[in-house]
C-alpha positions in Angstrom: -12.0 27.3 -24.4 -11.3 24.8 -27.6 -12.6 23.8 -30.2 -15.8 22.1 -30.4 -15.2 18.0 -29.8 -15.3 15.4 -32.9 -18.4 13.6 -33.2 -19.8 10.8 -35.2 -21.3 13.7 -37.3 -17.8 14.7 -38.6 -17.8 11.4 -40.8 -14.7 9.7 -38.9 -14.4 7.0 -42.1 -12.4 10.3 -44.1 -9.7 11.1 -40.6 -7.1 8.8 -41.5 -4.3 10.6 -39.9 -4.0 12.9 -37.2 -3.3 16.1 -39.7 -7.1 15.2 -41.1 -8.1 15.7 -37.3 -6.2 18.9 -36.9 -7.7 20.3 -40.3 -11.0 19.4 -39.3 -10.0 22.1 -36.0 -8.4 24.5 -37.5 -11.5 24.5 -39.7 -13.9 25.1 -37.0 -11.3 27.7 -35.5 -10.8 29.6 -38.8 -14.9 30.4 -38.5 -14.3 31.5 -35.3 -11.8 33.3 -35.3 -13.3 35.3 -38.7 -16.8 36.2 -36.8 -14.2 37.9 -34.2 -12.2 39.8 -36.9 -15.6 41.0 -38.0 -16.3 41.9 -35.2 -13.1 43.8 -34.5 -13.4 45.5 -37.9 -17.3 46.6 -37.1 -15.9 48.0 -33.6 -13.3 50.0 -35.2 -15.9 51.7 -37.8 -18.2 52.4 -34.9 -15.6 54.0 -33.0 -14.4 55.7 -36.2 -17.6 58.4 -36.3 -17.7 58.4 -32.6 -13.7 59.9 -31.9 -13.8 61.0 -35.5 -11.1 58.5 -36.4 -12.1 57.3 -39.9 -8.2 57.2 -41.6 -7.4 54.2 -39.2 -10.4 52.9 -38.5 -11.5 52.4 -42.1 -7.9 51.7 -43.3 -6.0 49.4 -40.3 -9.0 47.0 -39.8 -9.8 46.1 -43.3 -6.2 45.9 -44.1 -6.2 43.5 -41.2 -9.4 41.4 -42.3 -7.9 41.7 -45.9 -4.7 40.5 -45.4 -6.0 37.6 -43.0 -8.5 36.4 -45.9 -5.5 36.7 -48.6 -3.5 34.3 -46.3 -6.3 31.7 -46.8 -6.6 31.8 -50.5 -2.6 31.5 -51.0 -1.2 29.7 -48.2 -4.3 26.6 -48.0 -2.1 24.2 -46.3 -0.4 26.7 -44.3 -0.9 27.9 -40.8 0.2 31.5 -41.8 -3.7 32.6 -41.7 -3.4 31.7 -38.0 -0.4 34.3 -37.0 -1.8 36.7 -39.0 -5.1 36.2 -37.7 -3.2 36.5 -34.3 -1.0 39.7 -34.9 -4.2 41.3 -36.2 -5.8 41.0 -32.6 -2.7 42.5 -31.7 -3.1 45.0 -34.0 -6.2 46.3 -33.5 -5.9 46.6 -30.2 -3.4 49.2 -31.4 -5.7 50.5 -33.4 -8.7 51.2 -30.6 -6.5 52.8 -28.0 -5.2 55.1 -30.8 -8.7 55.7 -31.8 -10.0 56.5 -28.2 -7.2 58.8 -27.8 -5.1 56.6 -25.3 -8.0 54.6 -23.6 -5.8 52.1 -22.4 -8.2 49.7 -21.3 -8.7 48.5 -25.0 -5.4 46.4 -24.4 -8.1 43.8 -22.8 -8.8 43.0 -27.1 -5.8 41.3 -26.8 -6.3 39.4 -24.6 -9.6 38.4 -25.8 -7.9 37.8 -29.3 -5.4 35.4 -27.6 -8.1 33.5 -25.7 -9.9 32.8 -29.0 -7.0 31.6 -30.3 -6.5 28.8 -27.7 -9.0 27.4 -30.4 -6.5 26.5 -32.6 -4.2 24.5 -30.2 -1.4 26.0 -31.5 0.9 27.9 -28.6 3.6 29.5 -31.1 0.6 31.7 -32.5 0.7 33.8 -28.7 4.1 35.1 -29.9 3.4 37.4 -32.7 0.8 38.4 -30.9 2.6 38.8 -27.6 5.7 40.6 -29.7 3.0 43.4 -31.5 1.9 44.3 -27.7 4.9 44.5 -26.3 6.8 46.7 -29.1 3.3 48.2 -29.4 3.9 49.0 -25.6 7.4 50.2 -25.1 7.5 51.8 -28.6 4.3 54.4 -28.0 4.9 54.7 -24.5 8.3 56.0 -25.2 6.8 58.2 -27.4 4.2 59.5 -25.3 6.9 60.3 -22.8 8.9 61.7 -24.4 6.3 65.1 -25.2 5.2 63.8 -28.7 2.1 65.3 -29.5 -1.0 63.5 -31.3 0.5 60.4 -30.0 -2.1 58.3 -27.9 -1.1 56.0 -25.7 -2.6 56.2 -22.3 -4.9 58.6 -20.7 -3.6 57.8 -17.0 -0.6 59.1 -15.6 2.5 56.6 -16.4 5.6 56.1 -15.1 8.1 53.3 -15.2 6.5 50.9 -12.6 2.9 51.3 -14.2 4.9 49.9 -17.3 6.1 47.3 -15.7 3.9 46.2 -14.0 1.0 46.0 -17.1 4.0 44.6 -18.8 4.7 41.7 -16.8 0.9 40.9 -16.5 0.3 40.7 -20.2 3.3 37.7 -20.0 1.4 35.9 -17.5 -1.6 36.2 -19.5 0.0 35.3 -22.8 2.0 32.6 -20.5 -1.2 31.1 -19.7 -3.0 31.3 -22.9 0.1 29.5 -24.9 0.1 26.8 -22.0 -3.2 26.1 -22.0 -3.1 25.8 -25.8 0.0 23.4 -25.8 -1.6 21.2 -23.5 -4.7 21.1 -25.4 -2.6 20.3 -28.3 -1.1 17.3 -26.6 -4.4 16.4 -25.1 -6.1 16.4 -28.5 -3.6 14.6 -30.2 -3.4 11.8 -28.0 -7.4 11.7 -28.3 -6.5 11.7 -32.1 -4.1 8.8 -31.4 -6.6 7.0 -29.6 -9.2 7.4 -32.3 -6.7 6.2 -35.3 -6.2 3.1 -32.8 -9.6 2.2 -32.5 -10.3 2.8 -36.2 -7.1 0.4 -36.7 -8.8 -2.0 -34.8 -12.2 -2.1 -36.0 -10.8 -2.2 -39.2 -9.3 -5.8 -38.1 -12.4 -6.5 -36.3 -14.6 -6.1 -39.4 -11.9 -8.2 -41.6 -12.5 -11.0 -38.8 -15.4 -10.4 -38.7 -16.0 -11.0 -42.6 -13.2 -13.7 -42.2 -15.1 -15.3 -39.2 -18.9 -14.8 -41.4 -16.8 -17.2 -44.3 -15.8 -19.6 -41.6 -19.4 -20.2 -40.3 -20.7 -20.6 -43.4 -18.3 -23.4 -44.5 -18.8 -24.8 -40.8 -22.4 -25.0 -41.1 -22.4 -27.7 -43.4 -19.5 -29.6 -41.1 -21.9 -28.9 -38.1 -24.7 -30.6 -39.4 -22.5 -33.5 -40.5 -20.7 -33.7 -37.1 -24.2 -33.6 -35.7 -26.0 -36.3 -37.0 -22.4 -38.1 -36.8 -22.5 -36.9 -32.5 -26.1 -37.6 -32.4 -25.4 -41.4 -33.5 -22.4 -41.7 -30.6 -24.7 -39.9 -28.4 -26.9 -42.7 -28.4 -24.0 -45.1 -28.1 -23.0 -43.8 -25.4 -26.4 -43.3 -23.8 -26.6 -47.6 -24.4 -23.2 -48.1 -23.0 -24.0 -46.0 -19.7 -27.7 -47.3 -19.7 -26.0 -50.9 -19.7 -23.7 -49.8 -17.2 -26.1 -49.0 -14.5 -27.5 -52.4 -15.0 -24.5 -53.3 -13.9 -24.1 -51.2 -11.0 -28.2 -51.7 -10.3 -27.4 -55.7 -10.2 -24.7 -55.1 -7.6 -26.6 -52.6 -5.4 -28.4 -54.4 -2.5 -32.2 -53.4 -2.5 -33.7 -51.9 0.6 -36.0 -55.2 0.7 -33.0 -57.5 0.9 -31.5 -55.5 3.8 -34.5 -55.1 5.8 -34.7 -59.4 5.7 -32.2 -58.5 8.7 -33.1 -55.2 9.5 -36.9 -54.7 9.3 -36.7 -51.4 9.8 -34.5 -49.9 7.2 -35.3 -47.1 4.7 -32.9 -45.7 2.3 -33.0 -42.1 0.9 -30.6 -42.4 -2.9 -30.1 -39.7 -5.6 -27.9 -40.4 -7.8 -26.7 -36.8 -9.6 -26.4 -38.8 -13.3 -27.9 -42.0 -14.9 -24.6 -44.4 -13.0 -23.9 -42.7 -9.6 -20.4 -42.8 -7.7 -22.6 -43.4 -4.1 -23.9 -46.5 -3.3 -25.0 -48.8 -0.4 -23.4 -52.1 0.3 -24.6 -55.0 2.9 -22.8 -58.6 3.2 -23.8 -61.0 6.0 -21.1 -63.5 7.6 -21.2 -65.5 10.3 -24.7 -64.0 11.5 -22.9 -60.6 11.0 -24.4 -58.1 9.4 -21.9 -55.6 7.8 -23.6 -52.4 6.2 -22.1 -49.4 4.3 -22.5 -46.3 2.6 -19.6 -45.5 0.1 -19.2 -41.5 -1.3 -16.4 -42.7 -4.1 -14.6 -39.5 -5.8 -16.6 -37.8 -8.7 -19.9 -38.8 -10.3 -21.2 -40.2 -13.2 -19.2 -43.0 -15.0 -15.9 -42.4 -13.2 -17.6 -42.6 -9.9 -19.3 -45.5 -10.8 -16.2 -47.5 -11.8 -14.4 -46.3 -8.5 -17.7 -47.9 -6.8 -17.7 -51.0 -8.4 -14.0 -51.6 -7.5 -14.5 -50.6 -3.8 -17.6 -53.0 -4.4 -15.9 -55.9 -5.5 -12.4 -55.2 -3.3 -14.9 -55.1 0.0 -16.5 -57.8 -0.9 -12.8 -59.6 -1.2 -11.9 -59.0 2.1 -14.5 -59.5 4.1 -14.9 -63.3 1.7 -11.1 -64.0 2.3 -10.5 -63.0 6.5 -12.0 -64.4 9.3 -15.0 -62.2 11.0 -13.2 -58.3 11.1 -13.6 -55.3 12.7 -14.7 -52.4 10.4 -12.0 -50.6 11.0 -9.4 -53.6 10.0 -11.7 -53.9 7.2 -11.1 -50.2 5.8 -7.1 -50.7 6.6 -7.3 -53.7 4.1 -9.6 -51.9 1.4 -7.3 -48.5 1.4 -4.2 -51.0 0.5 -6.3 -52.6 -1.6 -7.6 -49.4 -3.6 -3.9 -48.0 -3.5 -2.3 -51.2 -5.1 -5.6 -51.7 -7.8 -5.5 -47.9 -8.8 -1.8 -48.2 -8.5 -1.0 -45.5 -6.6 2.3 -46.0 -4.6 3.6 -45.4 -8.4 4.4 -43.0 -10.6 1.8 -42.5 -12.1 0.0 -42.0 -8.9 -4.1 -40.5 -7.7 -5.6 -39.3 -5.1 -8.7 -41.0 -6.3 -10.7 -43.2 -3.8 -14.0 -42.8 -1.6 -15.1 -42.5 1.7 -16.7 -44.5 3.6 -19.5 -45.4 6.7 -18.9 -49.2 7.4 -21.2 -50.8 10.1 -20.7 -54.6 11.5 -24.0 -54.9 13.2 -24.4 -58.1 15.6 -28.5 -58.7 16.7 -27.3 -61.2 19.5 -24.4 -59.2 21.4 -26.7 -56.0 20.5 -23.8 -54.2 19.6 -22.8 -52.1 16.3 -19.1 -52.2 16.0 -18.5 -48.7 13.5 -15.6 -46.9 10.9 -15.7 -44.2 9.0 -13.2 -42.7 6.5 -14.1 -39.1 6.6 -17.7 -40.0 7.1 -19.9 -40.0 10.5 -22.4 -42.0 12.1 -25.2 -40.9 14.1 -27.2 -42.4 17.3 -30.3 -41.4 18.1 -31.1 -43.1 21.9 -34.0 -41.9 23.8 -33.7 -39.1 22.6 -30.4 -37.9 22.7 -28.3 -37.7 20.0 -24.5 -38.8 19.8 -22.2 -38.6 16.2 -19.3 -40.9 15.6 -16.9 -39.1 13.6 -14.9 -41.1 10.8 -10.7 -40.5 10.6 -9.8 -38.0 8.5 -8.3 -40.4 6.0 -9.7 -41.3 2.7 -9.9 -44.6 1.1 -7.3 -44.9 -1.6 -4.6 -42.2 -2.9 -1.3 -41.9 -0.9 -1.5 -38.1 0.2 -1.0 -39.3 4.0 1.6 -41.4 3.0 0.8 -44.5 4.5 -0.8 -43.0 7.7 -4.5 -44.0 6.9 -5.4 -45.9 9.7 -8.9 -46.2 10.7 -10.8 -46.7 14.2 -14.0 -48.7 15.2 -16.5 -47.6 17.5 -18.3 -49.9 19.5 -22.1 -49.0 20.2 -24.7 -50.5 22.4 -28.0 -51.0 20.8 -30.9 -50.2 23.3 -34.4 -51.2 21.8 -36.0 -48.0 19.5 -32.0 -47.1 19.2 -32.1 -45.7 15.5 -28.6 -44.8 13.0 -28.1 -42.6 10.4 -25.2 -42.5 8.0 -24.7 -41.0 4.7 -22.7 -39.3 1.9 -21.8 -35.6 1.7 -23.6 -35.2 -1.5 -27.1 -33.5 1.1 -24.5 -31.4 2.8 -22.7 -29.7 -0.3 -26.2 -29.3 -1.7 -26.6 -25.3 -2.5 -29.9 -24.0 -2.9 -31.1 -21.1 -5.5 -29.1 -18.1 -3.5 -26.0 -20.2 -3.9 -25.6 -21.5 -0.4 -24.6 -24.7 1.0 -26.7 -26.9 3.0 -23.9 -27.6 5.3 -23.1 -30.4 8.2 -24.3 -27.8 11.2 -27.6 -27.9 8.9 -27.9 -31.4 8.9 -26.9 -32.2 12.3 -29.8 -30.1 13.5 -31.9 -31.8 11.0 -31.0 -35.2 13.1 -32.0 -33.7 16.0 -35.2 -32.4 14.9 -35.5 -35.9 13.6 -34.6 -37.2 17.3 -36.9 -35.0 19.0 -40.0 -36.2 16.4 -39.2 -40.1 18.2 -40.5 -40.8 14.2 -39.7 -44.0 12.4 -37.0 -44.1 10.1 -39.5 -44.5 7.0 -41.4 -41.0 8.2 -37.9 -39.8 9.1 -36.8 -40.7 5.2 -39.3 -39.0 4.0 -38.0 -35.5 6.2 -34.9 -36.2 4.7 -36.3 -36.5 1.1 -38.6 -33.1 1.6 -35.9 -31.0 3.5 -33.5 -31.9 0.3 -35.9 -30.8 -2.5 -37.0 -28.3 -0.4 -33.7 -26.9 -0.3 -32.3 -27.8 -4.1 -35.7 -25.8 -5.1 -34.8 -25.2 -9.0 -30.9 -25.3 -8.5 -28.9 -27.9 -10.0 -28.0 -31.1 -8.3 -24.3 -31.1 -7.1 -23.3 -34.6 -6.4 -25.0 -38.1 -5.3 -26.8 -38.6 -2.4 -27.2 -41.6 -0.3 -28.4 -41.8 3.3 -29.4 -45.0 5.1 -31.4 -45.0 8.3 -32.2 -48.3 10.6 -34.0 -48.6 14.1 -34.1 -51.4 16.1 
């Protein structure tokens, strides 16, 4: 039992401390507590015509009730109304066993008067109460013992055990009542605690809060400033990166140029932003066809410069050496892209791009391939065979000088058709926030390979299977794929 728990009814604003809370219970207790002294009181009268009792019944009680109520009025900040209150239950047990003419079961008001005052959390109020019962105890038993007449105690036959024995259970009982009180106690005040805490903080809430309220208002006004002021650099910007995929649009190679040399060639690109770090790349020497995708690192305008250094840097090589193998062509652009980002310094990357590089011959029939961390894949009657790229990137110095990359070398049979592309399809997740994935798009290729399609139908599987997937996610990276049959 305790005492009813604090609500937002109790007007928390006026608790300031944790002796407010405690008033506030010993408040609730004190009504309590006073409907059970009345009720003692009424008991006691009751009994009084019954045993014909009236002298202590209509003397003890109100004497009790009286003196209780006196407390109150003279000791307001005190707890003496509480020990008083708890030595009258005490007492008036007294009372109704003298009254019933040694009906000792009226020692269970006691204990009922001890329960209630768990109410007040306060354990030191079980020892007046426990001290009246036990001098009550030994006193009147000694008394009744000893031949005395007119002296009620018990009605049972007592001896020493018996007196024991009741004795040591009213301890436990008391025990328990004072325990269960001081652990209210600490209970409640750490609840009070907690309260005081939270007021303390809403209290530093609401000044932020009315701190924070000032704040917007003077930031409005610097908002709409900074917005008009962002809105003109927006559109700067917007020119700049408009202008810059000019730039990267005049140094793309269109699908029309390409398929000059390779009639059937389609081309499925999405870049993620307006400039994209993916892009294709063709350059013909000595009848040689060489043919690339490039999946540089990031998007947007940093991928886009990384592309039109790999760009130009390819374009250096391949100008500058006599006819080269893909793979010898990659060794030179990672040293390249290493010494132009400088890398191999301190203030070192690992920025760069992967890469699908194809030197296509028409008159040995023959596609000499290299990939850096990107694959190639044959489609030949039917049957389909990936290339993997080395696991190297180009640029950045993470493999410390180890990037080395292989060519294939590929016969071309007539209807023989190649894919190569980005990861940007693969990483692609879809609304449930999962990724596309290479097993995906390897079994894409073959459902591509079993269709014996063209490549332009086949780009068009590509493009549907992509938005199909993407659906109303967002759009992870670039995308570029290049398919060519011959």
């Amino acid at each position: 039992m305790g005492s009813r728990a604090i609500t937002a009814d109790d007007n928390l604003e006026q608790l300031n401390t944790k002796e407010d809370f405690f008033r506030l219970i010993y408040k609730r207790s004190d009504k309590l507590i006073e409907k059970f002294l009345i009720g003692y009181l009424l008991f006691g009268f009751a009994i009084s015509f019954y045993y014909d009792t009236f002298a202590v019944g209509f003397i003890v009680g109100p004497l009790i009730v009286g003196l209780y109520f006196l407390s109150k009025i003279l000791f307001k900040d005190s707890k003496l109304n509480q020990y008083i209150a708890a030595s009258g239950f005490a007492l008036f047990m007294a009372q109704f066993i003298y009254q019933m003419h040694g009906l000792f079961e009226m020692h269970f008001f006691a204990f009922i008067g001890a329960t209630m005052m768990i109410t007040y959390q306060n354990w030191k109020t079980v020892i007046p109460l426990a001290a009246i019962v036990s001098i009550h105890h030994l006193s009147f038993a000694f008394v009744q013992m000893s031949g005395i007449e007119e002296i009620y105690f018990t009605q049972v036959t007592w001896d020493t055990t018996t007196f024991v024995f009741h004795i040591g259970l009213a301890v436990v009982i008391f025990f328990i009542c004072g325990l269960w009180s001081f652990e209210l106690e600490k209970r409640t005040s750490q609840n009070i605690m907690n309260i005081l805490e939270m007021k303390k903080l809403n209290a530093q809430i609401a000044l932020q809060k009315k701190d924070l309220q000032e704040l917007n208002e003077s930031l409005e006004i610097k908002v709409q400033d900074r917005t008009k002021e962002l809105a003109k650099k927006n559109k700067s910007i917007l020119a700049s990166i408009n202008y810059a995929r000019k730039i990267q649009t005049a140094l793309i190679p269109k699908v029309e140029e390409m398929r000059e040399h390779i009639p059937e060639l389609s081309m499925f690109y999405k870049p993620k932003d307006v400039v994209s770090g993916d892009f294709p790349y063709y350059f013909m020497k000595d009848g040689h066809l060489y043919i690339a995708v490039f999946d540089c690192t990031g998007h947007g305008v940093p991928g886009a410069m990384l592309s039109i250094i790999g760009h130009l840097l390819l374009d250096k090589i391949l100008n500058s050496n006599q006819l080269l193998e893909p793979g010898e062509a990659l060794n030179l652009l990672h040293k390249d892209v290493v010494y132009t980002l400088k890398q191999d310094s301190a203030h070192q990357s690992d920025d760069g791009m992967d890469v699908a590089l194809c030197r296509i011959s028409p008159d040995k029939k023959e596609v000499l391939y290299s990939g850096a961390h990107r694959p190639l894949f044959h489609i030949s009657n039917g049957e389909l065979k990936e290339y993997k790229g080395s696991r190297f990137p180009i640029g950045g110095i993470q493999y410390k000088g180890k990037n080395s990359f292989e060519t294939h070398s590929v016969k071309i049979l007539p209807k023989d058709t190649f894919f190569f592309f980005s990861d940007g399809f693969s990483d692609q997740f879809n609304e449930e926030d999962i990724k596309y994935g290479s097993k995906r798009m390897r079994d894409l290729i073959k459902e591509i390979a079993n269709k014996n399609i063209d490549v332009n139908s086949a780009i068009e599987v590509f493009d549907k299977e992509y938005h199909d997937w993407l659906g109303k996610s967002s759009q992870v990276d670039d995308v570029i794929l290049v398919g060519m049959k011959f």
